[in-house]
C-alpha positions as CSV (number, residue, x, y, z in Angstrom):
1,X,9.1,-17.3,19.9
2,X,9.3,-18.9,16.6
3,X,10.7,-17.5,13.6
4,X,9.8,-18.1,10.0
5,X,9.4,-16.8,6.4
6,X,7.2,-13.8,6.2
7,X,5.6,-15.7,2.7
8,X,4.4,-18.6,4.8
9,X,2.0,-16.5,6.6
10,X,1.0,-14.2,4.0
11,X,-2.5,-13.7,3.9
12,X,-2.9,-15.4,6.9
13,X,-6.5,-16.2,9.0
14,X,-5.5,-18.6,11.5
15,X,-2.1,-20.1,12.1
16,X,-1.5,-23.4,13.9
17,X,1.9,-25.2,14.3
18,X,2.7,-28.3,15.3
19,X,5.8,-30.2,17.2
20,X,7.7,-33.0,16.0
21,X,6.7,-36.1,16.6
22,X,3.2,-34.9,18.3
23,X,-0.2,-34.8,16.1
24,X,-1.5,-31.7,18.3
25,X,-2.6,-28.2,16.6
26,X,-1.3,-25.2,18.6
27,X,-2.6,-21.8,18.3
28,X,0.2,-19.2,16.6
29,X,-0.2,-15.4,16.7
30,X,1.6,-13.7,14.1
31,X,3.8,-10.9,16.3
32,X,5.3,-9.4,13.7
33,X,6.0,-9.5,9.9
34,X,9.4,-8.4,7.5
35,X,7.9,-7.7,4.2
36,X,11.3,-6.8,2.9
37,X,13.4,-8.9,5.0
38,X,11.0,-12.2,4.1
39,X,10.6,-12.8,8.1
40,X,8.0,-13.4,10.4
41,X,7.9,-13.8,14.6
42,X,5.1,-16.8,16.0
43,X,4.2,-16.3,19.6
44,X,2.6,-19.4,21.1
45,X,0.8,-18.8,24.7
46,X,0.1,-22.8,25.8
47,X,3.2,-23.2,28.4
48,X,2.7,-26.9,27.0
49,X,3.9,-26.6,23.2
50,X,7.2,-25.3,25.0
51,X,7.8,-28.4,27.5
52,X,11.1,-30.4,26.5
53,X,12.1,-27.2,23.9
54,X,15.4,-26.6,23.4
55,X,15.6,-23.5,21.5
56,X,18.6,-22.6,18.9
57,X,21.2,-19.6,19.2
58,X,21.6,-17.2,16.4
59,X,25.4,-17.9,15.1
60,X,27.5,-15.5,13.1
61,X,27.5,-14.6,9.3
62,X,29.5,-18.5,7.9
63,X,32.3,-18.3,6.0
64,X,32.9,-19.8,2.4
65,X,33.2,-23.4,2.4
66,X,31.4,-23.8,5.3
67,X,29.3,-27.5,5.9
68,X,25.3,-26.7,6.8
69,X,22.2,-28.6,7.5
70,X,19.2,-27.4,6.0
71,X,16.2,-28.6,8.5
72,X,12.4,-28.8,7.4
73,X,9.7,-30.5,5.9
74,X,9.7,-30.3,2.0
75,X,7.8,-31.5,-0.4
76,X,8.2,-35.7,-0.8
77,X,7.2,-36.5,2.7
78,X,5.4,-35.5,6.0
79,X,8.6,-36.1,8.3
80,X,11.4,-34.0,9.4
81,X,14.1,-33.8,6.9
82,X,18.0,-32.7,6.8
83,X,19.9,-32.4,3.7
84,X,23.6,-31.1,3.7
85,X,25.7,-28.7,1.8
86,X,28.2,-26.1,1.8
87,X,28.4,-22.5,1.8
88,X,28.8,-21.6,-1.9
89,X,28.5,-17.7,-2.3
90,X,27.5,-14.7,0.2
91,X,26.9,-11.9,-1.5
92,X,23.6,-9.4,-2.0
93,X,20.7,-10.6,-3.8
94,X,16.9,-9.5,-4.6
95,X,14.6,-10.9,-1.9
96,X,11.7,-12.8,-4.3
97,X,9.0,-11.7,-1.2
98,X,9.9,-8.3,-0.2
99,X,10.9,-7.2,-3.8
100,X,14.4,-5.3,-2.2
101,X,18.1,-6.1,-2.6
102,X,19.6,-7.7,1.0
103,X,22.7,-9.8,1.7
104,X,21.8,-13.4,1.2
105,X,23.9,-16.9,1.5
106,X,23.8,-19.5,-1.1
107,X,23.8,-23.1,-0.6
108,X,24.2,-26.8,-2.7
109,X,22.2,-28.1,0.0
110,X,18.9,-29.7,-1.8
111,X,15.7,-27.3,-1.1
112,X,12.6,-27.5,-1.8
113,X,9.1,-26.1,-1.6
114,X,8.1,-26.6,2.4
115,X,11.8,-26.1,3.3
116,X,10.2,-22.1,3.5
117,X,11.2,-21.0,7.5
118,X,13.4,-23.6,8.4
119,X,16.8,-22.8,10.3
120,X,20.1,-23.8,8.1
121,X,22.9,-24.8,11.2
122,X,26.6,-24.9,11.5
123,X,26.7,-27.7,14.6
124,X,23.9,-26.2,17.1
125,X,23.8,-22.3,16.2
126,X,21.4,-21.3,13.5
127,X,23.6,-19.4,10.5
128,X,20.9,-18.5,8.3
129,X,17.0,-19.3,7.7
130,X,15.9,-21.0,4.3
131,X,13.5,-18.7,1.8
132,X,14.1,-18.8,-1.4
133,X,15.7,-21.0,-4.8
134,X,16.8,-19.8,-7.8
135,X,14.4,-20.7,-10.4
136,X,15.6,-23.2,-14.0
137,X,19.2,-23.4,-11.4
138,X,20.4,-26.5,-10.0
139,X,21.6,-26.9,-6.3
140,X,20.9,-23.1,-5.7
141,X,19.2,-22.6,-2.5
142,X,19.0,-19.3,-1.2
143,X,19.4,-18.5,3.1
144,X,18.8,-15.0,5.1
145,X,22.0,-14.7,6.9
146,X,21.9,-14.3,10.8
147,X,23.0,-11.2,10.7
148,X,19.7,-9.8,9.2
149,X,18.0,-12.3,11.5
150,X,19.3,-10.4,14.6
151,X,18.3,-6.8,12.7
152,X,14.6,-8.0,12.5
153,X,14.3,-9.6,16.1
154,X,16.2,-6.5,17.3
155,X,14.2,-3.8,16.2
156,X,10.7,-5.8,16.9
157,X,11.8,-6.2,20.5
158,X,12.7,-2.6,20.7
159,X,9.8,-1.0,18.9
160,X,6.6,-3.7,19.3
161,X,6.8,-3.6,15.4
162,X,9.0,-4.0,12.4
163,X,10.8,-0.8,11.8
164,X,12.5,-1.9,8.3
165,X,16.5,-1.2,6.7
166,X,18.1,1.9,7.0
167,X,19.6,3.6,4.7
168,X,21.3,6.7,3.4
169,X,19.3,8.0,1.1
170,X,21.1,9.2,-1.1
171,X,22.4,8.2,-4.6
172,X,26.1,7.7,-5.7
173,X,28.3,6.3,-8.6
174,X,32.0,4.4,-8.7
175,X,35.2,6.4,-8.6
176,X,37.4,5.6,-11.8
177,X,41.0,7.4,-12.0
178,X,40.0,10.7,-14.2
179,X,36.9,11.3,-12.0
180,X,39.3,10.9,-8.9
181,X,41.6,13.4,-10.2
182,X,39.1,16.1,-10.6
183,X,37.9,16.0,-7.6
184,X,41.2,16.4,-6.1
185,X,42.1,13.0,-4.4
186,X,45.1,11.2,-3.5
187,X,46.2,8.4,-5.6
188,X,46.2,6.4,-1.9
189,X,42.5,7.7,-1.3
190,X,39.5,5.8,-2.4
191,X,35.7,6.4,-2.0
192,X,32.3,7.4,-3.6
193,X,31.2,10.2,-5.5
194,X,27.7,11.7,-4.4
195,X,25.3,12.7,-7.2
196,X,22.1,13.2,-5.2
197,X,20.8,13.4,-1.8
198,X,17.3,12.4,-0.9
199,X,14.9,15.2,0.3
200,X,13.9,13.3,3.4
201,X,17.4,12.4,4.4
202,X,19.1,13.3,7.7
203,X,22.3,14.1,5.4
204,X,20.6,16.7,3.3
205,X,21.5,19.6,5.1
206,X,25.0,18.1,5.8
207,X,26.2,16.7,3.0
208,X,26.8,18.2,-0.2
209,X,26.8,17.1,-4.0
210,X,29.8,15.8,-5.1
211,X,31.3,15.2,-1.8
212,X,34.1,12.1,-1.9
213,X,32.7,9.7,1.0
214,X,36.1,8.2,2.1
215,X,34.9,6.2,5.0
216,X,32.3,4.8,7.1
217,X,32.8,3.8,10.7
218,X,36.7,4.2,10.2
219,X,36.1,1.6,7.4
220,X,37.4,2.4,3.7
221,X,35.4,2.5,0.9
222,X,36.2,1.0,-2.1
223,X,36.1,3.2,-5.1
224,X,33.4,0.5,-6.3
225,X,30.7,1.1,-3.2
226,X,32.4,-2.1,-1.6
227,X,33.7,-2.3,1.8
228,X,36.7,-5.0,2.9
229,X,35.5,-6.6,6.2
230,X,38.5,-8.7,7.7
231,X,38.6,-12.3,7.3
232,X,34.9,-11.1,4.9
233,X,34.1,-10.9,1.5
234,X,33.8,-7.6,0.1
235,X,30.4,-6.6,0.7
236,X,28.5,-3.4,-0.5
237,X,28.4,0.0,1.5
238,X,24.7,-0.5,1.3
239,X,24.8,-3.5,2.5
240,X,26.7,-2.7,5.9
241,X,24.5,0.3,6.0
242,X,21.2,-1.4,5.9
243,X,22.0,-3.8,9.0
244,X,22.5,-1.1,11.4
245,X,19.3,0.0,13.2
246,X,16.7,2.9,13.1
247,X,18.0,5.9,14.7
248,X,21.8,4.5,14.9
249,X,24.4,7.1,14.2
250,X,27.4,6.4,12.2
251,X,30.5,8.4,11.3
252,X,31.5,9.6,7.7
253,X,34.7,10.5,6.3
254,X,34.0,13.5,3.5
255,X,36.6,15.1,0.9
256,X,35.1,18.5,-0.3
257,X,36.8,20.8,-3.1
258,X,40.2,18.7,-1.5
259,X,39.2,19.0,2.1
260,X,38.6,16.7,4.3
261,X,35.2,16.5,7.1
262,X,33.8,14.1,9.3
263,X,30.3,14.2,10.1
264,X,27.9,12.0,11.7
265,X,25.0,10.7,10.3
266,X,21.5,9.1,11.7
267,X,19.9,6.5,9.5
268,X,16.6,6.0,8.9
269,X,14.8,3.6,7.0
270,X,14.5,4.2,3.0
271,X,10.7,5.9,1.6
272,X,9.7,4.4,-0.9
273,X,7.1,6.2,-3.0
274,X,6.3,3.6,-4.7
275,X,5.1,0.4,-2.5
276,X,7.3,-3.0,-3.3
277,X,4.4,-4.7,-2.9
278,X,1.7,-5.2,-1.2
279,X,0.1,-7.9,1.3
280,X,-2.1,-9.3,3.4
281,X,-5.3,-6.5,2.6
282,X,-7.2,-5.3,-0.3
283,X,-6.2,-2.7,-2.9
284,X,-6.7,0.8,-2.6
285,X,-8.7,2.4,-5.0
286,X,-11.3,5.1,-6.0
287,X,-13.7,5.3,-8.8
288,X,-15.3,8.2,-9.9
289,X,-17.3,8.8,-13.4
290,X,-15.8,5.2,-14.4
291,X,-12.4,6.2,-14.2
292,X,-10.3,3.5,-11.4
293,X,-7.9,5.4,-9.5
294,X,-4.8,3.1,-8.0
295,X,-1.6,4.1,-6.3
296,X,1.3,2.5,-8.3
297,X,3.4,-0.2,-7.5
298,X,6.7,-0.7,-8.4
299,X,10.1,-1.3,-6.6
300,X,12.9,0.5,-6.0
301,X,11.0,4.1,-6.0
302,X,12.0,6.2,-3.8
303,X,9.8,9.3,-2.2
304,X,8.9,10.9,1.1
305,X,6.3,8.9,4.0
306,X,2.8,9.3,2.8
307,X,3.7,9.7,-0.7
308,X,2.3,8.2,-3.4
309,X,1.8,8.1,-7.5
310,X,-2.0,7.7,-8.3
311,X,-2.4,6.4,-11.8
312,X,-6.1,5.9,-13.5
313,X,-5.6,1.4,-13.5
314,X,-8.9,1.5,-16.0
315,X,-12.0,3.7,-17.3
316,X,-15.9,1.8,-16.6
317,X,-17.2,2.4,-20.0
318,X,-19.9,5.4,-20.1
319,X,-21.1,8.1,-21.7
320,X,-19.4,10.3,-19.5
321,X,-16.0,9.1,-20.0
322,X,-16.1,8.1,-24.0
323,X,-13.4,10.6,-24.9
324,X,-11.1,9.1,-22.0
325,X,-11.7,5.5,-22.5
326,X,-8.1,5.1,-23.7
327,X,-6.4,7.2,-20.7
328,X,-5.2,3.9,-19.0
329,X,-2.2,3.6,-17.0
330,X,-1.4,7.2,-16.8
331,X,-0.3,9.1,-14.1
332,X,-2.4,12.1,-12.6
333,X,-0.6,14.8,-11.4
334,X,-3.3,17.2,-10.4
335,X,-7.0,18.1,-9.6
336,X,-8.2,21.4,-10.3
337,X,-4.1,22.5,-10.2
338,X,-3.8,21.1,-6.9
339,X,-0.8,18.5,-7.1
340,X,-1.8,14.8,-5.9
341,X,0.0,13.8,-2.9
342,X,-1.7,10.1,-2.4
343,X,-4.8,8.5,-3.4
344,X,-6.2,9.9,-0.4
345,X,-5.3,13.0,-1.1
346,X,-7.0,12.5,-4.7
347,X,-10.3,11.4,-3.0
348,X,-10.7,14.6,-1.1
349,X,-9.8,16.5,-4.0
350,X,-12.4,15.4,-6.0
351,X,-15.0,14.9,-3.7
352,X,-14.7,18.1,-2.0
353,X,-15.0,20.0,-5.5
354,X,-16.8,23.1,-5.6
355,X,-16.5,24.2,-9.2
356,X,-18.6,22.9,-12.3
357,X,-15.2,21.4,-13.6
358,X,-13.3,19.0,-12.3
359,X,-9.7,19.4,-14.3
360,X,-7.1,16.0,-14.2
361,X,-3.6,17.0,-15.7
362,X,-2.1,13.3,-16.6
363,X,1.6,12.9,-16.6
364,X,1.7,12.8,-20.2
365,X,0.2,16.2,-20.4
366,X,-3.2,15.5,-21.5
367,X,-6.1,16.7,-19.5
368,X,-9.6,15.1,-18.5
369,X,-12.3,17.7,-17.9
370,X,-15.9,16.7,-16.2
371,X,-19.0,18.0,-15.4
372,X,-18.6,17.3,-11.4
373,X,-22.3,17.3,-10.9
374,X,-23.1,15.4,-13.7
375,X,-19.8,12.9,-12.9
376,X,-21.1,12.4,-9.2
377,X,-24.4,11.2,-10.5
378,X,-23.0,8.8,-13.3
379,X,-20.7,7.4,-10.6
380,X,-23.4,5.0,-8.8
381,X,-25.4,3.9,-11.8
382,X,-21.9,2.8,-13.6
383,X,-21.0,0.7,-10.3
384,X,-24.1,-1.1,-10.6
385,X,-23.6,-1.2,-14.6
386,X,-20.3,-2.8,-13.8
387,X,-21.0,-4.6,-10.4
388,X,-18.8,-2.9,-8.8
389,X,-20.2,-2.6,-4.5
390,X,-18.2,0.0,-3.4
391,X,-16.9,3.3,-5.4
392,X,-13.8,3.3,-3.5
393,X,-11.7,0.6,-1.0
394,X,-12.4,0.2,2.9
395,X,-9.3,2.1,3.8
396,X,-10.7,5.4,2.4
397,X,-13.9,4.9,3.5
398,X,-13.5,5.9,7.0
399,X,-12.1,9.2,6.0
400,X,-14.3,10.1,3.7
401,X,-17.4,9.3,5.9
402,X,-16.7,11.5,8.3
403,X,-16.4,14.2,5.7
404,X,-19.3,13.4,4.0
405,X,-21.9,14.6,6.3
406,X,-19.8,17.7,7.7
407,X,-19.6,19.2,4.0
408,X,-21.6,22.2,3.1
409,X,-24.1,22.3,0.5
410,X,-26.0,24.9,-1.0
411,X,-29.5,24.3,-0.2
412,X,-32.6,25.0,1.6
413,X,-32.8,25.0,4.8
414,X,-33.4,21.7,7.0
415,X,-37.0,23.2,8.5
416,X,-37.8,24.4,4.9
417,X,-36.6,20.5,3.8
418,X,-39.1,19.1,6.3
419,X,-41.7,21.3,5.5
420,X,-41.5,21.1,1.6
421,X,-40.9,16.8,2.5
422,X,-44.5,17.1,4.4
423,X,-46.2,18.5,2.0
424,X,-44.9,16.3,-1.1
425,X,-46.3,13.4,1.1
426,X,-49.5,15.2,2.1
427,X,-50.3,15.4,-1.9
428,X,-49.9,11.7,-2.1
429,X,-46.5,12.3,-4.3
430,X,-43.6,10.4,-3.7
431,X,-40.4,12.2,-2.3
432,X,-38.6,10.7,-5.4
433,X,-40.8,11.9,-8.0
434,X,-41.9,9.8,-10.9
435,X,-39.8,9.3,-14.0
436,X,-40.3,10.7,-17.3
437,X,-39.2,9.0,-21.1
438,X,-38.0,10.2,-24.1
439,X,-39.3,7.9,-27.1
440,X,-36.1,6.0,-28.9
441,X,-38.3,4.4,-31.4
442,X,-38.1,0.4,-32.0
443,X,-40.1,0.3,-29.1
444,X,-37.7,1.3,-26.3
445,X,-37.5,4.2,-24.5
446,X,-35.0,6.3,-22.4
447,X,-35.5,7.6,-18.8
448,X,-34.8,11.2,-18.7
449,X,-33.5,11.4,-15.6
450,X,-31.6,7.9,-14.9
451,X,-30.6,7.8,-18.2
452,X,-31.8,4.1,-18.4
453,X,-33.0,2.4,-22.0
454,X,-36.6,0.2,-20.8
455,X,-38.7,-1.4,-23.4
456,X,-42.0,0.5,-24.0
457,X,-44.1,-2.5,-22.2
458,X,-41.9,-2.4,-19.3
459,X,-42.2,1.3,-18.2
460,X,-44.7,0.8,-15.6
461,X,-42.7,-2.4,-13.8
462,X,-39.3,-0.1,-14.6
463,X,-40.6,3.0,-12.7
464,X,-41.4,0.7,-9.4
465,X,-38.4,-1.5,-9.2
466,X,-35.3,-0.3,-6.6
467,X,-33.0,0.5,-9.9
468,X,-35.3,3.2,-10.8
469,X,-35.6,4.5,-7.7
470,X,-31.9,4.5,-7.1
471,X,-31.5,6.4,-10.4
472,X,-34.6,9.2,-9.3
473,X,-32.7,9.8,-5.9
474,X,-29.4,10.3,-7.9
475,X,-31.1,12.5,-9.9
476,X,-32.6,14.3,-7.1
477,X,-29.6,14.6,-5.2
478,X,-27.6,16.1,-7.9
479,X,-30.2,18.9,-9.1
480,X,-29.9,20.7,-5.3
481,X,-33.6,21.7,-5.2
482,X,-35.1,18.0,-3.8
483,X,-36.7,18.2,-0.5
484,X,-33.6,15.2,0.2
485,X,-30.8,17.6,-0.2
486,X,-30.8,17.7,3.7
487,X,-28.9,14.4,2.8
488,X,-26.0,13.8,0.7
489,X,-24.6,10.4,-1.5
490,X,-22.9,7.8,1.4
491,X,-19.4,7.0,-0.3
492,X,-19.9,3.5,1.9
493,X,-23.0,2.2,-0.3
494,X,-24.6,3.1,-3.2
495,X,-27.9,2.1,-1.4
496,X,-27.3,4.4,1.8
497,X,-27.5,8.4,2.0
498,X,-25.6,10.2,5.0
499,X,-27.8,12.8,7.0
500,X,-26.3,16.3,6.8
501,X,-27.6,16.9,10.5
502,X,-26.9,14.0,12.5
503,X,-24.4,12.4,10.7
504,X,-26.2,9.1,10.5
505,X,-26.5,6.6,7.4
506,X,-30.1,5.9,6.0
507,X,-31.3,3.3,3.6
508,X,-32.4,5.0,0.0
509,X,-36.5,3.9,0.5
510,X,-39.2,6.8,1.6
511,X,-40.0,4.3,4.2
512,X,-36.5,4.8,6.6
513,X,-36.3,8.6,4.9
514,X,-39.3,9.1,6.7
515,X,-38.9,7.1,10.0
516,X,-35.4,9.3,10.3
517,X,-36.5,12.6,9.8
518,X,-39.7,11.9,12.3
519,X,-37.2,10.0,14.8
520,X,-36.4,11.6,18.1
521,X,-32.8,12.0,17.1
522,X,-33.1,13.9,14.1
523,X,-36.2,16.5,15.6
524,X,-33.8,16.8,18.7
525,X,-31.1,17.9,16.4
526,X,-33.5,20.7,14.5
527,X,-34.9,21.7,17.3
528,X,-38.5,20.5,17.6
């Protein structure tokens, strides 16, 4: 396997990799990928691309001081090059990829763009892999240690898949010599105060506020959150925590009210509630009555596994939403009084409504209130105002589909729908109906039930083009008394409607509404 920066195959379609000194392209599947950790694993099948390899060993964490050759091909040229430097700090540092705080080497050895994935050495052992530079710095190149190297291969060959960094989860503060007093510790004894224990954390139930952690591992903690490591630099508790992997178990040294506990302790990875970032796919979103619903993004959140804070990114301008048109970038914390646990969640919420209402609380208090009915039906003519495709993003879709034609309307039943569909055609009157116009004066008028604004000599062409249509079938949908409530609104495409009975997608023309409901399927279903 190969390993390289998780940025260099971001957003990735096809990757191809190539051997020194050989022009050949050789087909690379992607394994698996370390948001966080800024890593990546390249499998290569062809037996060929591995004749006359010698592959490099993973060293040890290097000390300060320490010569290295950084290996790659940067920017200036299309050969291989080496440029040399020392070790000149190891400490944590914010991963520019992955958005998250991990322990990180820095080098004087020149780097540049295309140095991205390349392995830094100390003789023939691989100490680190180049990924980042500190930007308006000079002779600052930034390595992943080996250490976190080994964490990411390690868990991927365990698991199939990246499993992350553990952590704690919980939140703590630095000891100074009154807060040490109070809690009734020995002027020999140093440690960590706890302030707050995450929800989701194995420790909740066994640790305490305000216990003194003492020790992890039989290693002391400073009263700063550092930990000695012999012949190390002083790295931080997190630090030592986070390279240990899912599921490992490690031993805690307590002081509580002056007595003293050991307990052990399985890590798990930190929940974030709100994603570092995000890669490699689309955005999730939902729109409804103009208002764009997105989770939030934002590092260094934490919350439980699924969970998510759904803010309203922008309003569609409408009639509808006039009032709301400045509610951006506020948090919603409810529909109908129903707390929001994900966009998801949010979705069903609102598209499962059954009152006239629908009711947002926003995290600053205010509310939105809409007409659902009426909000439902403004929802597809504003995506088309707007050219907006879809009303909400591909990963929603699917679960909302397979709602949409189980839910429950009230309506007339589907023999009365055929029969009352027959007839309209037997009168020669389309299923849609025809549209009626209310007179604006300077010549335009407004179509009652699309709400469109046509010029007076354009009525006729208006009432037989596809946006009219779209707009009578929105209407008729929404009123509950149309011989097409036996189908209901697709949230795939505006231009499709979802068959309450068999579940199947039809195109919104009377020429496929009528080949479905005459089609073997659909009579087989009703029983004719």
């Amino acid at each position: 396997m190969i390993i390289t920066n998780a940025h260099v195959v971001a957003n990735h379609i096809l990757v191809l990799v190539i051997k020194r000194g050989s022009p050949k392209k050789y087909k690379a599947e992607v394994k698996a990928i370390g948001r966080e950790c800024d890593l990546a694993i390249l499998v290569i099948e062809s037996k060929e691309f591995w004749e006359d390899m010698n592959p490099l060993e993973l060293g040890d964490m290097p000390f300060l001081q320490e010569s290295v050759n950084v290996i790659g091909y940067p920017t200036g040229g299309e050969n291989i090059s080496v440029t040399k430097g020392v070790v000149s700090r190891i400490e944590s540092m914010d991963y520019a990829h992955g958005a998250i705080n991990l322990p990180a080497i820095q080098t004087d050895a020149a780097m540049n763009p295309g140095n991205s994935g390349g392995p830094v050495c100390i003789g023939n052992k691989v100490v680190g892999v180049a990924f980042q530079t500190l930007g308006h710095s000079n002779n600052i190149g930034c390595l992943i240690p080996a250490p976190v190297v080994k964490h990411f291969i390690t868990g991927v060959e365990k698991t199939g898949q990246y499993v992350g960094f553990c952590s704690l989860n919980l939140s703590y503060q630095h000891m100074d010599a009154q807060i040490r007093r109070h809690f009734k510790m020995n002027p020999e004894m140093t440690g960590i105060l706890i302030y707050n224990i995450n929800q989701h954390s194995d420790a909740l139930n066994i640790l305490k506020k305000y216990d003194v952690i003492l020790s992890i591992d039989g290693v002391a903690i400073e009263n700063d959150g550092t930990v000695i490591i012999p012949n190390r630099e002083r790295i931080r508790l997190n630090d030592l925590v986070s390279l240990k992997q899912l599921g490992e178990t490690i031993l805690l040294k307590i002081l509580r009210e002056g007595k003293m506990h050991e307990f052990n302790i399985t890590l798990k990875p930190v929940q974030r509630l709100v994603p570092a970032g995000q890669f490699d796919n689309n955005p999730s979103y939902y729109i409804f009555a103009g208002l764009v619903f997105v989770p939030l993004r934002k590092q260094h959140i934490k919350g439980s596994n699924g969970e998510q804070i759904v803010v309203i990114s922008e309003v569609l301008a409408d009639v509808i939403n006039v009032e709301y048109y400045m509610y951006k970038h506020l948090k919603v914390n409810s529909v109908n009084k129903v707390k929001v646990e994900n966009l998801k969640h949010l979705c069903e919420l609102i598209e499962k409504c059954c009152t006239k209402d629908l009711r947002l609380e926003l995290g600053d208090g205010r509310v939105i209130i809409l007409d659902h009915q009426s909000a439902k039906s403004s929802t597809s003519l504003i995506l088309e105002r707007h050219r907006v495709p879809w009303a909400m993003s591909k990963d929603l879709m699917t679960d909302q589909s397979t709602t949409c034609s189980k839910r429950v309307y009230a309506c007339l039943s589907l023999s009365e729908s055929v029969t009352m569909m027959k007839k309209t055609a037997k009168e020669g009157k389309s299923l849609f109906g025809s549209p009626t116009f209310v007179d604006l004066g300077n010549g335009r008028l407004r179509c009652v039930e699309t709400g469109h604004e046509v010029l007076a000599g354009d009525v006729e062409s208006y009432a037989r083009n596809k946006r009219c249509r779209l707009g009578l079938i929105d209407h008729a949908l929404s009123q509950g008394k149309s011989p097409l409530n036996m189908f209901s609104q697709c949230p795939l495409s505006r231009s499709k409607l979802v068959c309450k009975l068999t579940g199947d997608t039809v195109n919104k023309n009377e020429e496929h509404i009528w080949k479905h409901v005459n089609g073997k399927r659909f009579l087989h279903k009703l029983g004719l």
